[in-house]
C-alpha positions as CSV (number, residue, x, y, z in Angstrom):
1,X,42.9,-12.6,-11.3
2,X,40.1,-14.9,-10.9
3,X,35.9,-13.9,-10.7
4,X,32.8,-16.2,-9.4
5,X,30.7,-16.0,-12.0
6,X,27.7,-17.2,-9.3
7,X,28.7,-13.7,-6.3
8,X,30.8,-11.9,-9.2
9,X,33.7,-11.5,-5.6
10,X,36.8,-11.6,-7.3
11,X,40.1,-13.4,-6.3
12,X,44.1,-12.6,-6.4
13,X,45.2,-16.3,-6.1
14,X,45.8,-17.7,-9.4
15,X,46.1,-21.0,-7.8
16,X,42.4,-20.8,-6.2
17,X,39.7,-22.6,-8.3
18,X,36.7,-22.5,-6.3
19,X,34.6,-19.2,-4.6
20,X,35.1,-19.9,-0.9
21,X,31.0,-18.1,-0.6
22,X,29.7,-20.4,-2.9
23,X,31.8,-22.9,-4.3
24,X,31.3,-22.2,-8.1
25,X,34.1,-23.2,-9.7
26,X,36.5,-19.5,-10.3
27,X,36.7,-18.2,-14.4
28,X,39.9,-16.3,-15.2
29,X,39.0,-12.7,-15.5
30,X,40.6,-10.7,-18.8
31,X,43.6,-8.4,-17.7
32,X,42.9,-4.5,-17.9
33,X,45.8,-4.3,-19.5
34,X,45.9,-7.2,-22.2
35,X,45.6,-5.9,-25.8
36,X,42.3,-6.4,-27.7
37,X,41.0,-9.4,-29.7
38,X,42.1,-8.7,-32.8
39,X,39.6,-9.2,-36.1
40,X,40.7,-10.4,-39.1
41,X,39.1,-9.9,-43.0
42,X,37.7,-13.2,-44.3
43,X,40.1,-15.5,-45.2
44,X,41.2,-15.5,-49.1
45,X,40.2,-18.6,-51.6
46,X,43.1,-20.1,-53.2
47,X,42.0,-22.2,-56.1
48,X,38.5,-20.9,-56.5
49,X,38.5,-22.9,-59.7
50,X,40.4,-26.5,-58.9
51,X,37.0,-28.9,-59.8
52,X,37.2,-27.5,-63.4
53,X,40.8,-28.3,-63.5
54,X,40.6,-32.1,-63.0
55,X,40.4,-34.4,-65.9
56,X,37.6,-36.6,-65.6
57,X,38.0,-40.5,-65.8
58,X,36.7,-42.9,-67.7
59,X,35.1,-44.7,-65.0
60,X,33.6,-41.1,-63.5
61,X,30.4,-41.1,-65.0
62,X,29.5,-45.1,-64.9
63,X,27.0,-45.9,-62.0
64,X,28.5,-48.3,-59.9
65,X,27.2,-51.9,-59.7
66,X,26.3,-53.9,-56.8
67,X,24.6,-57.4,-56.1
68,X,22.2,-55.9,-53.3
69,X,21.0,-59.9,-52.9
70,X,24.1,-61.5,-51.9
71,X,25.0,-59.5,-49.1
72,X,27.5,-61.4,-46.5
73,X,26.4,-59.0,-43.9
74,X,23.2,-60.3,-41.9
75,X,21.3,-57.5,-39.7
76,X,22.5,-57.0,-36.5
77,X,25.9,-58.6,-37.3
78,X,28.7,-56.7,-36.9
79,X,31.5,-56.6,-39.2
80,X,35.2,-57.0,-38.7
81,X,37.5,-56.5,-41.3
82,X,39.5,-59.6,-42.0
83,X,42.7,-57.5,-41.3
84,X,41.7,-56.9,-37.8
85,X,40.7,-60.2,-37.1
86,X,43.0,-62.2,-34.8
87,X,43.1,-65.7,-35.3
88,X,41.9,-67.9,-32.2
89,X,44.7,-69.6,-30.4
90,X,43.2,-70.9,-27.3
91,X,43.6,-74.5,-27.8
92,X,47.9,-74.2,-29.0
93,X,48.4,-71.7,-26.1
94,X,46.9,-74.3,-23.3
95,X,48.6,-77.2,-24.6
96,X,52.0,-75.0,-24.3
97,X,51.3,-74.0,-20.8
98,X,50.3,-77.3,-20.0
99,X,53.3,-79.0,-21.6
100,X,55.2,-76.4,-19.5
101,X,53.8,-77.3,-16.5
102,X,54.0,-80.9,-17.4
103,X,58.0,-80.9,-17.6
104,X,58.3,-78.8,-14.2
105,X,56.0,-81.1,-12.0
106,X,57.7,-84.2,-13.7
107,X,59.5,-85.2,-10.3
108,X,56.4,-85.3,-8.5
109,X,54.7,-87.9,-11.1
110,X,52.7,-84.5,-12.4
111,X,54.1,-84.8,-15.5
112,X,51.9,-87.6,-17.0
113,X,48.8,-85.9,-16.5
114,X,49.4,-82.5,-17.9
115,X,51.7,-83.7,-20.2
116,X,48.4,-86.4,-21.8
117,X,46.9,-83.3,-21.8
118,X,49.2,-80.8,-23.3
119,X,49.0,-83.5,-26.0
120,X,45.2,-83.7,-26.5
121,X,44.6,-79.6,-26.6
122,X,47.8,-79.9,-28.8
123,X,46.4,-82.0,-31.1
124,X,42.6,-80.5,-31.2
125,X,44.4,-77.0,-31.9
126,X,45.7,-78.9,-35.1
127,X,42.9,-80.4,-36.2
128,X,41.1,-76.8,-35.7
129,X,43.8,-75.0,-37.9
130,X,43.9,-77.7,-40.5
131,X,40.4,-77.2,-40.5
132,X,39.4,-73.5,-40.7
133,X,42.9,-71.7,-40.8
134,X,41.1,-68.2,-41.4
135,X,39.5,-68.6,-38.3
136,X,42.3,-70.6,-35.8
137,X,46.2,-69.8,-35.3
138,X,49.0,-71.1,-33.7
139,X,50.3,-74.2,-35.0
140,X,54.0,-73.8,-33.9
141,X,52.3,-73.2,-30.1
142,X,50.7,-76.1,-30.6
143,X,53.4,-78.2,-32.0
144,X,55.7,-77.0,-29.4
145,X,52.8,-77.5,-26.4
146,X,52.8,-81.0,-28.0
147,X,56.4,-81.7,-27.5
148,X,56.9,-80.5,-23.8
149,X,54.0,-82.7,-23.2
150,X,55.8,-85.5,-25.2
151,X,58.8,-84.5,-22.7
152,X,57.0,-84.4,-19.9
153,X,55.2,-87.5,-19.8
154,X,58.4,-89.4,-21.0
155,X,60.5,-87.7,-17.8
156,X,58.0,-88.5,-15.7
157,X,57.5,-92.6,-16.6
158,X,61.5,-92.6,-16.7
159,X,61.4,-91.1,-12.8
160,X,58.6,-93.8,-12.2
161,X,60.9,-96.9,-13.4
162,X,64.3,-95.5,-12.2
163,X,62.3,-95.4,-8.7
164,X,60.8,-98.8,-9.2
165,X,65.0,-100.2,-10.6
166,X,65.9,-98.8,-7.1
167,X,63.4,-100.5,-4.7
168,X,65.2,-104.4,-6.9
């Protein structure tokens, strides 16, 4: 049984959530014959004393010692964790796709475009990661972004010269 806690009309339909007077949204209403909330004594300690158990350490009582001058933290600069931080792999991911691209339009002379360029992002992603490794990733995209464009361009002068052999 549901009540409107706006008209107090009550309702039989457990499957009705709104008072159709008022539209207040329905509040279940306690059974007559559910049993009584049950109250409890307070709950009992069970190592009242643990703190006095524990040996203290050596290193317990020794104030701990920072450098407050050389912080690497600059206001309003917020701070990743170097575990959570993803190396960037921009450059090695478009010289991939490009190289990829590069091998597939190779019969219709598109290979020596995107493959010059699956080259030149290759080779700016390495020069990034030999760089600043900490902050770039993906050498074996780039490498491999590299070699499809190697591919690529090579299919696509070989179509070029077999075409121009056949026109002799």
């Amino acid at each position: 049984m549901k009540i409107c806690p706006a008209c107090n009309q009550t309702f039989t339909d457990d499957n009705q959530n709104y008072c159709l007077n008022d539209g207040a949204t329905l509040i279940n209403q306690p059974e007559a014959d559910a049993p009584p909330t049950l109250l409890m004594n307070q709950a009992r300690t069970t190592q009242p004393n643990w703190q006095n158990n524990v040996t203290a350490s050596p290193w317990q009582n020794q104030p701990l010692q920072t450098n407050q001058t050389t912080s690497p933290l600059q206001p309003n600069q917020p701070f990743y964790p170097a575990q959570y931080q993803t190396p960037n792999q921009t450059l090695p991911t478009v010289s991939l796709v490009l190289g990829i691209f590069g091998i597939l339009f190779s019969c219709c002379y598109g290979g020596i475009p995107l493959g010059a360029a699956a080259l030149v992002t290759g080779y700016l992603g390495l020069k990034n990661i030999n760089e600043n490794p900490q902050r770039f990733g993906g050498r074996g995209l780039a490498i491999a972004g590299m070699v499809l464009g190697v591919i690529g361009l090579l299919f696509s002068v070989g179509i070029i010269l077999v075409a121009i052999l056949a026109n002799l």
